[in-house]
C-alpha positions in Angstrom: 97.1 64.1 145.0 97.2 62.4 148.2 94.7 59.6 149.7 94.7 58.1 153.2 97.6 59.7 154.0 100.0 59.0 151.2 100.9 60.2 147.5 98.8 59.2 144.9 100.1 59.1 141.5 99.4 57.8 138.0 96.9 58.9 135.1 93.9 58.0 136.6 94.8 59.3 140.3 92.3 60.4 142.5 89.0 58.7 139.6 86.8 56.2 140.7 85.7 53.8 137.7 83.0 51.0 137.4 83.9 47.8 135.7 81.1 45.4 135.1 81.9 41.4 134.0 84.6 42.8 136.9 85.2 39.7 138.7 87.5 37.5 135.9 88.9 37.7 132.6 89.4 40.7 130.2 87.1 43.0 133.2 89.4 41.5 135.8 92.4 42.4 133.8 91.2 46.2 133.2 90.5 46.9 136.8 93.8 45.8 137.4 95.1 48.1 134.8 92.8 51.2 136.3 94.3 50.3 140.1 97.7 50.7 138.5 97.2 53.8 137.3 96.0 55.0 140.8 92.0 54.9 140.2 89.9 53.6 142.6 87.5 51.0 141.2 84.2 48.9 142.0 84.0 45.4 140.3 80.5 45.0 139.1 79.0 40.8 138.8 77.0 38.0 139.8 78.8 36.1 141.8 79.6 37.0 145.4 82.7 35.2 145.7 83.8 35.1 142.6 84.1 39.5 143.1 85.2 40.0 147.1 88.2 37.2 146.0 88.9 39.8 143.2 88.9 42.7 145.0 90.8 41.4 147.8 93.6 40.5 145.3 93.3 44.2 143.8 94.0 46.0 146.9 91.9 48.5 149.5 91.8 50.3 146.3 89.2 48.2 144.6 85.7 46.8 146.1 82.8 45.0 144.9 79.1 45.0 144.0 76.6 42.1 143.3 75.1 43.4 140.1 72.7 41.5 137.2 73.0 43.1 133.9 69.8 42.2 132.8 68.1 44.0 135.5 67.4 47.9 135.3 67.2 48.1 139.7 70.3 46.3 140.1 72.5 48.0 137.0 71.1 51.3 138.8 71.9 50.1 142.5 75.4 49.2 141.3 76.2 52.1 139.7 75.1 54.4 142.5 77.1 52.7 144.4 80.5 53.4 142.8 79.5 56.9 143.9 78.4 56.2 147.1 81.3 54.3 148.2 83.8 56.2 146.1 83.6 59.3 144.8 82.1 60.6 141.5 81.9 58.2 138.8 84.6 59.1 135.7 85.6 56.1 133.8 83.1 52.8 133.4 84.5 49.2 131.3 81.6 47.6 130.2 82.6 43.7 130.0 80.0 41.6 131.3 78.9 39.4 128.6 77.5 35.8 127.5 77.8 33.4 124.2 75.6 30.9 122.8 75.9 28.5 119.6 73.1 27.5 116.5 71.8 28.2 113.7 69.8 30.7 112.5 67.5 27.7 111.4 66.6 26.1 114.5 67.8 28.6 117.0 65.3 29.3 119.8 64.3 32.8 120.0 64.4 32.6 123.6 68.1 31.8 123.6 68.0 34.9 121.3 66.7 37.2 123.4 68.1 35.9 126.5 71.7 36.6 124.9 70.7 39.9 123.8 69.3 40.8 126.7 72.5 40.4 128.4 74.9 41.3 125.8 73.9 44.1 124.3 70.8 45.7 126.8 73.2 44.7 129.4 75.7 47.2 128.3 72.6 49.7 127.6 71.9 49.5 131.0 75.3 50.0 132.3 76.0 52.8 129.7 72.8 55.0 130.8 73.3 54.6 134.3 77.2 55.4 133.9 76.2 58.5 131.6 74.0 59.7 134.0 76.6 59.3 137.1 79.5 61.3 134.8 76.9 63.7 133.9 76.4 65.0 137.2 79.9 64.3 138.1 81.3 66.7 135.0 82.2 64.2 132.4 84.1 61.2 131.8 85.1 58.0 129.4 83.5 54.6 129.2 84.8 51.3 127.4 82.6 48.9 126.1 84.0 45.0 125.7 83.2 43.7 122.3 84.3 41.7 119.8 85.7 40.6 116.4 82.0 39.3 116.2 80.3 42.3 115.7 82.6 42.9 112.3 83.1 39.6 111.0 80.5 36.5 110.6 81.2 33.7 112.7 79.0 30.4 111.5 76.5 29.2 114.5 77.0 32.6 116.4 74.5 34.8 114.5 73.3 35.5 118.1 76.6 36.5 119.7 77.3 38.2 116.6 74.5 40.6 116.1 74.5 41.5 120.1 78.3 42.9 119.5 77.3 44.3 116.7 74.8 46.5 118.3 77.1 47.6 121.0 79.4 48.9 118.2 76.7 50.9 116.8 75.5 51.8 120.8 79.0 53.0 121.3 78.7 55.1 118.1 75.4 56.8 119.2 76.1 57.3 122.5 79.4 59.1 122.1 77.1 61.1 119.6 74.6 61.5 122.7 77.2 62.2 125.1 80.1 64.3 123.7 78.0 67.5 124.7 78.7 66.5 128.1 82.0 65.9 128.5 81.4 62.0 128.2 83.5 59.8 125.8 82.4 56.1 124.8 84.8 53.9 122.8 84.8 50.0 122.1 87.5 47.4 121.9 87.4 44.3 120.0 89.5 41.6 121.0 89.8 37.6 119.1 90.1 34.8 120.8 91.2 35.7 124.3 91.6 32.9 127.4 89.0 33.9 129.9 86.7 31.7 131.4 84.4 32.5 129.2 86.8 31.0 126.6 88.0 28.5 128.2 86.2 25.4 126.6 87.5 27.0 123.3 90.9 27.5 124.0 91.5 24.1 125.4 90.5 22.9 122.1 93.5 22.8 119.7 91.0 22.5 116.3 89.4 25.8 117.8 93.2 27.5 118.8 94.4 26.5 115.3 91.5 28.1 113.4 92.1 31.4 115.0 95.3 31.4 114.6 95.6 30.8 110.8 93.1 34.2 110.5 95.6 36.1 113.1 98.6 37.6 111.2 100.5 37.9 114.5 100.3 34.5 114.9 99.3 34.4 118.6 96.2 34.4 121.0 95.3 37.7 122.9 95.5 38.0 126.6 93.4 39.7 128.7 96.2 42.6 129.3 96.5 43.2 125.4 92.8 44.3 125.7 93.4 46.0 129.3 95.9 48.0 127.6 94.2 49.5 125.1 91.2 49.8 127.0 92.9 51.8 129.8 94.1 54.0 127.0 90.8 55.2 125.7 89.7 55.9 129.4 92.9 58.4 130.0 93.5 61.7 128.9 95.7 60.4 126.5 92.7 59.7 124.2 91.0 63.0 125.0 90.4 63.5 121.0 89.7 59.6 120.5 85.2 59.2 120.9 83.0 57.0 119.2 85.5 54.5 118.0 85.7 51.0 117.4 88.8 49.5 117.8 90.3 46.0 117.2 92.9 44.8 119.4 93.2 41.2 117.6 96.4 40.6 116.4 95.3 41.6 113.0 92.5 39.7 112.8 89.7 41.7 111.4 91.9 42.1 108.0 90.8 38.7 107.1 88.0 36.5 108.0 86.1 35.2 111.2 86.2 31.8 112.4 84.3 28.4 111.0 84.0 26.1 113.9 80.6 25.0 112.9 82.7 21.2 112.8 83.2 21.6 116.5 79.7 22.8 117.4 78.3 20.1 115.3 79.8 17.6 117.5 77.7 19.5 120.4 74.3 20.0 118.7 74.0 17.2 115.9 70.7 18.8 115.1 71.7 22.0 113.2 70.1 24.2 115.5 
């Protein structure tokens, strides 16, 4: 295939994908990935700057969209974009996401909500919008970004836990919804991964020393371990694999899920 004059090649030559949570971290790292393999691709976030510095660094293949998750106009305005400015929508990564700490004792239901809102209707949003987009455009393969926490407890993360675990089963139902259409949905899990996100956690030795006595490998993920298996499920190399839920964590969901209740304690000293 050629484009603007020059030979295009790679497994996703000549797609256009949508990448929320695109700006940084493990969404960064699978738009990078996607441009590699010759797709074009429109980071999805909040923050201006944050995305144009992105997309500058990605190429002319990649551009940007200001987009809020938690908001059905702008989730639709973003995603009709990617069409727009692109082509027709084949391949979506799903990666914008939150965290938040308590217990289930004291935790606010606002926080709650809030975290779900973005977490796990977030990806909701982006999935039905996506869906719709690949419908029309003949089919195509979304990712959704989760986590170890939506199979194994982590103490003072019931929030964060339970929004991951409804995106595994969202995954589940919508590549149940979707197959008929040519549409495959699959979900990564990665550990502890240094993101921004996770920064504050992996600057913390007694946090990077929990997780890695539950990681038989013995190491910390990067964001191109998940890119990698993520960019997988969106080729035609995976055109059997749909409704899966896959760890890439070094082994870690084999054993348990982290206890750093001593280091949020020092944070909230009301058990909340």
């Amino acid at each position: 295939r050629r484009r603007r004059g020059r030979r295009v090649s790679g497994r996703f030559a000549g797609q256009v994908a949508f990448v929320s949570g695109g700006g940084t971290g493990i969404g960064l790292a699978c738009a990078r990935a996607l441009v590699a393999g010759g797709a074009r691709v429109l980071l999805a976030g909040r923050r201006e700057a944050v995305l144009a510095e992105a997309a500058a660094a990605l190429g002319p293949e990649a551009g940007f969209v200001v987009c809020d998750v938690t908001d059905d106009a702008s989730v639709e305005a973003a995603v009709a974009a990617a069409g727009e400015r692109l082509g027709p929508l084949r391949l979506a990564v799903n990666a914008a996401g939150t965290g938040n700490i308590g217990s289930v004792l004291n935790g606010p239901v606002a926080e709650f909500q809030a975290l779900l809102d973005t977490n796990l209707t977030g990806v909701y949003r982006c999935l039905r919008a996506e869906a719709r987009a690949m419908k029309a455009a003949g089919g195509g393969a979304i990712v959704n970004i989760s986590s170890i926490a939506g199979a194994l407890t982590h103490r003072w993360m019931s929030a964060y836990c339970a929004s991951k675990a409804g995106v595994n089963m969202l995954t589940r139902c919508a590549a149940d919804d979707l197959g008929e259409h040519g549409i495959r949905v699959n979900a990564v899990m990665p550990s502890l991964v240094p993101t921004d996100l996770t920064q504050v956690m992996v600057g913390n030795p007694q946090v990077t020393e929990e997780y890695l006595r539950r990681i038989p490998v013995g190491r910390l993920g990067t964001p191109e371990d998940v890119a990698a298996l993520t960019a997988f499920l969106l080729s035609d190399e995976a055109a059997w694999i749909s409704g899966q839920v896959i760890g890439v964590d070094g082994g870690h969901t084999i054993r348990q899920g982290p206890d750093l209740q001593p280091l949020f304690a020092q944070v909230l000293p009301v058990e909340r």
